[in-house]
ZALUM-354227 format. One record per residue (C-alpha): residue in one letter; x, y, z. Coordinates in steps of 0.2 Angstrom, whole numbers, plus 5000, padded with zeros to 4 digits. Layout:
aXYZ...
//
This chain:
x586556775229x588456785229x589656815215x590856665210x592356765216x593456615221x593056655240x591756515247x590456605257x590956565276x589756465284x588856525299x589156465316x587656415325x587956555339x587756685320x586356595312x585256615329x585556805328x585356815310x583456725316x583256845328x583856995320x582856955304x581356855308x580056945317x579956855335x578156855343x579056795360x580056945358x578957085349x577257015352x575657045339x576557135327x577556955323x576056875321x575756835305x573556825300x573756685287x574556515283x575456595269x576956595271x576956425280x576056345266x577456425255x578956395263x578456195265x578156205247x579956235246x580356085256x579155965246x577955985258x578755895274x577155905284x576555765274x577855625277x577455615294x575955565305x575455685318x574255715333x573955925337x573855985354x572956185356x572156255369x572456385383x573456295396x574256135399x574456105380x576556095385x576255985397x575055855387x575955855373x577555805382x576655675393x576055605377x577555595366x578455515383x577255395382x577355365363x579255355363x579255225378x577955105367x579455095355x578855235343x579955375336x579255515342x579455705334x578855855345x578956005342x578356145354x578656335358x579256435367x580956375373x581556405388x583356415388x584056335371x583156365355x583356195350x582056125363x580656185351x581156015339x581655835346x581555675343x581355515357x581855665368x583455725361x583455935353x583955945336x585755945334x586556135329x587456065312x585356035306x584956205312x586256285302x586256195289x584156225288x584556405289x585956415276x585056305263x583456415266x583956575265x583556625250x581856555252x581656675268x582156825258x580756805247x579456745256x579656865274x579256715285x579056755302x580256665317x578756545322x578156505303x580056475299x580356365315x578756255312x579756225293x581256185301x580456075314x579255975300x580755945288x581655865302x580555765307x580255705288x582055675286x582355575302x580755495295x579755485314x578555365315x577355505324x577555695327x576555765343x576455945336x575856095349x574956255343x575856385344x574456525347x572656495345x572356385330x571556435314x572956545308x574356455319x575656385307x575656215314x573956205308x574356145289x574455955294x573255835294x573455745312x572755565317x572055655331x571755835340x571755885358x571056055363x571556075382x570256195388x569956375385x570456525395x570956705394x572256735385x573056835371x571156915371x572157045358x572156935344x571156795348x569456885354x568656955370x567556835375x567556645377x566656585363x567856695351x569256605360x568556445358x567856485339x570056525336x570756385344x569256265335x570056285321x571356155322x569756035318x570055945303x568655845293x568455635300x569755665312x569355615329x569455785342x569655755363x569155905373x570055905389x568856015400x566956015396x566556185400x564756235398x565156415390x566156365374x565556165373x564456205359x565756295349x566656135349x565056015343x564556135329x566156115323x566455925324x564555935315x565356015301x566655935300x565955745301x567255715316x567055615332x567155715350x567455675365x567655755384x569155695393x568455765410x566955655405x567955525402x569055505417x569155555436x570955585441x571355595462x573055605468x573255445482x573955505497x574055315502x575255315487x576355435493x577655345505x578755295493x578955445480x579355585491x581055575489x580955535470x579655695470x578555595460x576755605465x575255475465x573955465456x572155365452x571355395435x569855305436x568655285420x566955345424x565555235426x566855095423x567455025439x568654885430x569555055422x570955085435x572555165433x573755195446x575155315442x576555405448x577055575441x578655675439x577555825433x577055885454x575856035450x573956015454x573356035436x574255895429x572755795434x571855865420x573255845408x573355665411x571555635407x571955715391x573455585389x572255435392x570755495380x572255505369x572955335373x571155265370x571055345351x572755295348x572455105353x571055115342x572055155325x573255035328x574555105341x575154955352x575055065370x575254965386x574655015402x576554985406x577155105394x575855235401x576455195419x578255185414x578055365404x577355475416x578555425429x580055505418x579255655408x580555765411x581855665408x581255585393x580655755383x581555895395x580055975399x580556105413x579756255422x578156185427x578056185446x579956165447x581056145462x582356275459x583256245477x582656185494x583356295507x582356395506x581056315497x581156385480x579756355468x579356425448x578056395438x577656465421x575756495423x575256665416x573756705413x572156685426x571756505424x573656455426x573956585439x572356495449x573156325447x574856415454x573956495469x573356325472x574856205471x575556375484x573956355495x574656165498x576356215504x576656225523x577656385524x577856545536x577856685524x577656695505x579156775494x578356795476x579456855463x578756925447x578756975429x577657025417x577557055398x576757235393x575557185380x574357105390x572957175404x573857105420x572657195430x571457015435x573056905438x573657045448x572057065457x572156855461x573656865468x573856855488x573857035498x574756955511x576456925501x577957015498x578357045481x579957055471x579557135454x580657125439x580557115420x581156985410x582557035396x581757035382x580757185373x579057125377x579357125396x578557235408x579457385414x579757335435x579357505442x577657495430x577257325437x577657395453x576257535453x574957415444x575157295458x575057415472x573457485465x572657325471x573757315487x575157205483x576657285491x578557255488x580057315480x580657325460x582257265452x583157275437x583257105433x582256925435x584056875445x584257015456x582656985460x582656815464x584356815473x583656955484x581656865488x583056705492x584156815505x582656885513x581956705517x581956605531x582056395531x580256415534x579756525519x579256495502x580056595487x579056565471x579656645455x578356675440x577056775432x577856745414x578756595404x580156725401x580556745421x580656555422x581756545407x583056645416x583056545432x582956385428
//
């Protein structure tokens, strides 16, 4: 690459080998479709590179439409608290790109990114990888290297043609299905579910979180096929929050929970959560299912590591943005819940808060049709619309007019913190400000 003048090549900082993947790699966070690449390719050939990383490793794969984040931290929180070193890898960050990789908790350091980058530059020349394909190399290479005793790997988008999908995992967890990314993944449920089915590998054990009548049967041809074992986790499990429970965590903002096995009254847990929102009661039915598999290959799982786990997510696996407390006065709440079925579980959690009137801030991205979130979205609010700062993001005064079309009234701003400072000075002690609509508005928040 470089003539042997005498002059080492200086080595990147980490602040110029982020830019140089931003500037170079096609970024779907960013760009959207046109970064998303329709075969495992480039994946396939950039591990090939590495000696094949993703097979050094064991490793459980977490898809679906939402709550996919949140399972997959829950469960490597429970993992690294039974004494296993635990990789996970997930996307998008929020605020530092190194949240996408960690291990027992801890991002991957810069020097590794750089020196990933620098080492591999070559190899992206050639090959054109996208930003996700190259990410998912960087993240299986370090988790080979710091040799994990399990990686909890998250699906980027949909699963067929996500890059994460060239392991072979112990397990896979497929959330639920919703709408979502209908312009690449297909307009109806069924096609959905057919994409994100794909992360279904031969013999290996699958948990569905939700049985939901419309797709189930996309899922059991496939485990046909593929000789694989299924199970529902909503089948499995009834998970009620105890407000008998409840005394003691308030002030810990932890909430309590009973999941109960079904038709098994011997099989009672009793849990307190960090992760507040409403809809973690399903993700945690996906955590136990998984628990149960696990146990059964040979994991060594407590019920004391479970209840010790999900008491400290956050702070073991820095998940953030999912029904977060941003401040208290006034009450200021952000949640990343985009599309209708994570909107629904935001208009929910909202529905449960005593307040006088309702602040919303919001941002959108521009390659998606907002028009049924929008149309969800209560008429008696007043809204704060913005775009997040990022190429994608939805131009405010456009967001504006879409949302009055179906009676949602308010004012645009240029920018997510203008936005939120102005929703904050316009609220009472008695009000609720919530900030959302995108991941990208919570990133610049939180």
């Amino acid at each position: 690459m470089h003539t042997a003048t005498g002059n080492a090549t200086k080595k990147m900082t980490y602040q110029e080998t982020l830019d140089y993947l931003y500037n170079q790699l096609p970024m779907f966070t960013r760009v959207g479709a046109s970064a998303f690449k329709k075969d495992l390719t480039n994946t396939i050939a950039l591990c090939e590179r590495l000696d094949n990383p993703h097979q050094k490793f064991r490793s459980i794969h977490i898809g679906g439409t939402n709550g996919k984040g949140s399972t997959s931290h829950m469960l490597a929180a429970v993992l690294q608290t039974a004494g296993y070193k635990t990789g996970l890898y997930t996307s998008p960050h929020l605020k530092d790109f190194r949240e996408r990789v960690r291990i027992n908790g801890q991002m991957i350091s810069k020097e590794e990114v750089v020196s990933f980058v620098e080492q591999n530059k070559q190899s992206f020349e050639q090959i054109e990888p996208s930003f996700f394909e190259m990410t998912v190399a960087l993240a299986f290479d370090c988790f080979a290297r710091h040799e994990v005793d399990v990686a909890v790997i998250e699906v980027g988008l949909g699963g067929v043609l996500d890059s994460t999908n060239i392991i072979s995992p112990l397990l896979s967890i497929i959330t639920n299905i919703g709408w979502d990314h209908m312009n690449m993944l297909g307009n109806t449920l069924p096609e959905i579910a057919t994409q994100k089915a794909g992360i279904i590998k031969p013999h290996t054990p699958v948990i569905i979180g939700e049985y939901q009548p419309e797709v189930a049967d996309v899922f059991l041809n496939k485990v046909n096929e593929q000789d694989a074992a299924i199970v529902f986790a909503s089948q499995q499990w009834n998970v009620s929050r105890d407000d008998h429970g409840t005394e003691n965590t308030q002030e810990k903002n932890l909430v309590s929970i009973v999941a109960q096995r079904v038709n098994l009254p011997a099989g009672i847990y009793c849990l307190q959560l960090d992760l507040t929102g409403t809809y973690q009661l399903k993700n945690v039915c996906n955590v136990l299912s998984a628990v149960d598999e696990l146990r059964g290959q040979g994991f060594m799982i407590s019920d004391e590591h479970i209840a010790d786990a999900l008491k400290q997510v956050n702070a073991l696996t820095g998940l953030q943005g999912r029904w977060y407390t941003l401040s208290t006065n006034p009450l200021t709440i952000c949640d990343t819940g985009h599309n209708p079925d994570g909107i629904a579980e935001v208009l929910k959690n909202i529905s449960a808060v005593e307040y006088e009137r309702l602040h919303f801030v919001i941002g959108m991205v521009n390659d998606k049709d907002i028009t049924k979130v929008l149309s969800m979205l209560p008429q008696n609010a007043t809204y704060y619309f913005c775009k997040p700062d990022m190429p994608r993001g939805l131009d405010a005064a456009l967001l504006k007019e879409q949302a009055e079309a179906v009676g949602l009234k308010g004012s645009s701003y240029s920018s997510v913190p203008l936005a939120l400072k102005a929703a904050q000075e316009a609220a009472t002690q008695k009000d609720l400000v919530f900030a959302g609509g995108s991941t990208f508005v919570v990133a610049e928040i939180v």
